[in-house]
C-alpha positions, 0 to 999 in steps of 0.5 A: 295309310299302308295296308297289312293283311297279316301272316298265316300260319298252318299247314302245308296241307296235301290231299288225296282227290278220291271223291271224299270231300277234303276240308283243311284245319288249324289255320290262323291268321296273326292280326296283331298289326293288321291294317285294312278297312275290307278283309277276306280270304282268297283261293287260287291255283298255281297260276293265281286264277281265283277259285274262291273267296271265303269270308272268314276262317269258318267258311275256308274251313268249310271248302272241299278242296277234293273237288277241284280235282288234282293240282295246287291251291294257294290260299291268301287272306287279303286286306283292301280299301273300297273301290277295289277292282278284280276281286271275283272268281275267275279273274286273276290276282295280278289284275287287282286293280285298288288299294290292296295287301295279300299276305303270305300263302298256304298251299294245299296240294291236291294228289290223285290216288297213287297205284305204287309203282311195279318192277319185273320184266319185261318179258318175251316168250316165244308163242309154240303151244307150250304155257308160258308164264311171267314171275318175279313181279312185285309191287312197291305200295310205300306211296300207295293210295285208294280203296280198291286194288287189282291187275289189269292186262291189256294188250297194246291198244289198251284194250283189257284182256283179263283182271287178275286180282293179285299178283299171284294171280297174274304170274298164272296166267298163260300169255302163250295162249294169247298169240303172238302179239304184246300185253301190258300188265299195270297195276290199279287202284280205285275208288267205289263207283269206278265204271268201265273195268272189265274185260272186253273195255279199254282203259280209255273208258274208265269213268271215276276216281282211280289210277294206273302204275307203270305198266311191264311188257310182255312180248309174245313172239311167233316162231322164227324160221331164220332168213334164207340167202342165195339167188333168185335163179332163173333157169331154162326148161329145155329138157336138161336138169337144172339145180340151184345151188349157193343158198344159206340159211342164218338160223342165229334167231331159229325157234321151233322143235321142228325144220324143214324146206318147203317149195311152192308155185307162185301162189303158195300150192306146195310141190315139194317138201325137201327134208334138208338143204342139200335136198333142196340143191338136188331138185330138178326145177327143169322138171316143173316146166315153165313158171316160178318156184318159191323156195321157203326154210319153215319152223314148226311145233308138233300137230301142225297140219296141211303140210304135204304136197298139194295143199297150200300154205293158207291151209296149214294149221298149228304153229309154224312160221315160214322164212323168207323165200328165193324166187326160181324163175322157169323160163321156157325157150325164146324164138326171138321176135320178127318184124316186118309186113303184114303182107297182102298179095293178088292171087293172079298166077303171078308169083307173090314174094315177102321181103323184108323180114328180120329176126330180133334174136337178143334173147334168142334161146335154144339148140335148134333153129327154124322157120314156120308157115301155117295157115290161118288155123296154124296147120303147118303148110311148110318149114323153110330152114332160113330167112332167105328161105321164108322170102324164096317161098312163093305165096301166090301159089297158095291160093286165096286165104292167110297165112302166117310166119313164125320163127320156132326154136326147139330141142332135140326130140321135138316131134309132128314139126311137119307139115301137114301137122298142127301147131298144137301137135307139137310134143318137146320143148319148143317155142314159137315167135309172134306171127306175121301176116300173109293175105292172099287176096282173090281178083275182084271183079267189082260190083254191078247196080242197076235192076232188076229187070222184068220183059215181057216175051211178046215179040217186041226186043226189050234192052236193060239199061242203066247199069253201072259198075263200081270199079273202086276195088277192080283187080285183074288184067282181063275184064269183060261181062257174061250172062247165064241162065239160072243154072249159071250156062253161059249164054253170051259175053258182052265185051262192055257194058255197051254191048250188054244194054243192046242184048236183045233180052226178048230173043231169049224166051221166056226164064231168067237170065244174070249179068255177071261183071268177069275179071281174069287172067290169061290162060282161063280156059271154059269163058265161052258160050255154050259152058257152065261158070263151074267149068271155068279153069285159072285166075277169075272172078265174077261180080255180083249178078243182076237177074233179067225175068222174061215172063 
């Protein structure tokens, strides 16, 4: 037996899913040459899942196709024989698995509500405090649904501005007072019961039935202050002006009532507000010492506020827009760099030479040139002209301390370049290298162990022993040891440390004597029994003392 599930006529039919139940009529089914032993009707969508399976022609009249939201059906009526498998909701038609006939299909299509479609813009305006509105927007409703109507702006994350209810009331809103930045204008229909639509929401939080237009963007342009061309510069501060010179400005994107020039330090503090190019290539950077200058072109409205010298650019208020800027890097003098040491020499009346020492001079800048000594608390002590000069200078002489070398460049007019000055009494412009050290080191006398020692003074000699010396860090061709009273009196001098544990300490009487370690060089005048250590004159040094209490 061959099946037959007849034709059906009706439709076909399109609804609009509004949230008001939508039901289909006028359908039928010819069953003149129907043959089946099972009859039903079938609901799909457009890829033949099955959503339903009215019985008969009143149940399918009964459906409310406005709840399976926005798409296609496709309704069957449908002849089968038992033992047919597949035939559920959510299985597909192709898995019918049975003796089975579907007839033709009637579509139902399920539209969601249609905002129209807007025309008009897009729109720019430039933002400079002056009302700026849109016009010539209209709205074709030929395919219009919904109950409700309206406008919504947004900006460009979707966030709602404003709800103009007509178009009217859009063309007179003022997109200038928004700032700089882009709106978007749609149209919107909607049923009751939408939630979400209000300012301050964004149109993903919509919750109901309703739908949107094309939307029509509205960009809100700053002011443009141009682009500036030319540099950067670099120029040295040594007393001569320098100016600059070669900058362009291409103002063919130029907005604003009001022009000007302004330069700024490196964090935007204005030093100066040149009314025109030609001002601009007049300024003596040289003048604003060392540093980086910024040169900007700005473009501003009337009632900005903050622009003057001494302010900042973060404090301006009203509107403006800057420019790019050309950097001017003000360089100060380059004494170069030198090498060589540190040095460490013995003041032992012995000259103490540097040698060695060399000059990077690659970046060298400055009319005049020379060499600098100071001591550890840059007082000057002297100006050697040269190189060769700086390793004639004989440091021993200078007694025990530091002292360091420096190469100075400088222009005519600097003053207190003399000794006796400090570094910091320099007044011109000059520059000053990195230093080398000089340590003049003293002799040393080594350290003494051993003791202290306490005697009794009743008659009986009494010795010190077991005294020993560190030599580890001696210096000085001259070595031998002295014992004083405690106001420092010589009293004796022991050639070795032998000699001073056979001194008989009992001899002395009662007070307290020291045991120095001495170390020196010919010439010392004062070393001998009877003087005072405050008497001693030329290259010495005492270790630490050991004190000897005769009670």
């Amino acid at each position: 037996m061959v099946l037959e599930a007849g034709t059906l006529s009706g439709g076909p039919f399109t609804i609009t899913v509004d949230g008001t139940p939508d039901m289909i009529s006028g359908v039928t089914l010819d069953d003149s040459n129907v043959v089946g032993s099972n009859r039903t009707y079938v609901i799909t969508d457009d890829s033949r899942n099955i959503l339903g399976l009215p019985p008969d022609l009143t149940a399918l009249g009964g459906v409310d196709f406005d709840a399976a939201g926005i798409g296609s059906c496709f309704i069957y009526h449908l002849v089968y024989e038992a033992g047919l498998t597949g035939l559920e909701p959510g299985m597909n038609l192709d898995n019918l698995s049975g003796d089975h006939d579907l007839s033709n299909a009637i579509t139902v299509t399920r539209n969601g509500l249609n905002a129209g479609t807007l025309s008009g813009g897009p729109f720019t305006i430039l933002v400079d405090g002056t009302p700026d509105m849109v016009s010539g927007i209209s709205l074709d409703d030929s395919e219009l649904t919904g109950t409700n109507q309206g406008y919504v702006i947004t900006d460009d994350q979707r966030n709602i501005l404003g709800l103009p209810p007509t178009i009217e009331a859009v063309e007179g809103v003022d997109f200038d007072g928004a700032g700089t930045g882009i709106c978007f204008i749609y149209h919107i229909t909607y049923e009751d019961g939408l939630t979400g639509l209000e300012a301050g929401m964004n149109l993903d939080d919509f919750s109901g039935t309703y739908a949107l237009s094309n939307s029509i963007m509205v960009t809100r342009n700053g002011l443009n202050a141009g682009s500036i061309g030319g540099g950067p510069f670099t120029i040295l501060v040594d007393g001569t002006p320098d100016m600059v010179s070669g900058i362009t400005l291409d103002d063919s994107e130029l907005t604003g009532s009001m022009q000007g020039w302004v330069i700024t330090d490196d964090e935007n503090n204005i030093l100066g507000l040149p009314p025109t190019l030609e001002a601009v290539e007049g300024v003596d950077f040289d003048g604003a010492g060392v540093g980086t200058c910024l040169i900007w072109h700005i473009t501003y409205e009337e009632g900005l506020t903050g622009l003057e010298a001494g302010m900042n650019v973060a404090d301006l208020e009203g509107f403006y827009a800057l420019s790019n800027s050309i950097t001017v890097n003000r360089n100060g003098l380059n004494a170069g760099s030198i090498a060589g040491g540190p040095f460490s020499i013995l003041v032992d009346g012995t000259p103490d030479m540097v040698s060695g020492i060399t000059l990077d001079d690659s970046e060298l800048t400055g009319s005049m040139q020379g060499w600098v000594i100071t001591d550890d608390a840059n007082n000057i002590l002297g100006l050697p002209p040269t190189l060769e000069a700086v390793e004639g200078v004989d440091f021993d002489g200078a007694g025990v301390g530091t002292c360091l070398i420096w190469h100075i460049t400088y222009e005519a007019g600097l003053v207190n370049l003399d000794t006796g000055y400090n570094v910091s009494d320099l007044e011109g412009f000059y520059a000053l290298s990195n230093s080398i050290t000089v340590t003049r080191n003293g002799l040393n006398a080594g350290t003494l162990a051993g003791g202290p020692f306490t005697f009794d003074v009743d008659g009986t000699p009494d010795m010190v022993s077991g005294i020993t010396l560190d030599d580890s860090e001696l210096t000085g061709t001259n070595q031998t040891y002295v014992i004083t009273d405690d106001a420092n009196n010589i009293l004796g001098l022991p050639p070795t440390l032998d000699a001073v544990e056979g001194v008989d300490f009992d001899a002395a009487g009662t007070g307290v004597c020291y045991i120095w370690h001495a170390t020196y060089e010919d010439g010392l005048v004062g070393l001998e029994a009877g003087m005072n250590v405050a008497d001693l004159d030329g290259f010495y040094a005492l270790s630490n003392g050991i004190s000897v209490t005769r009670n």
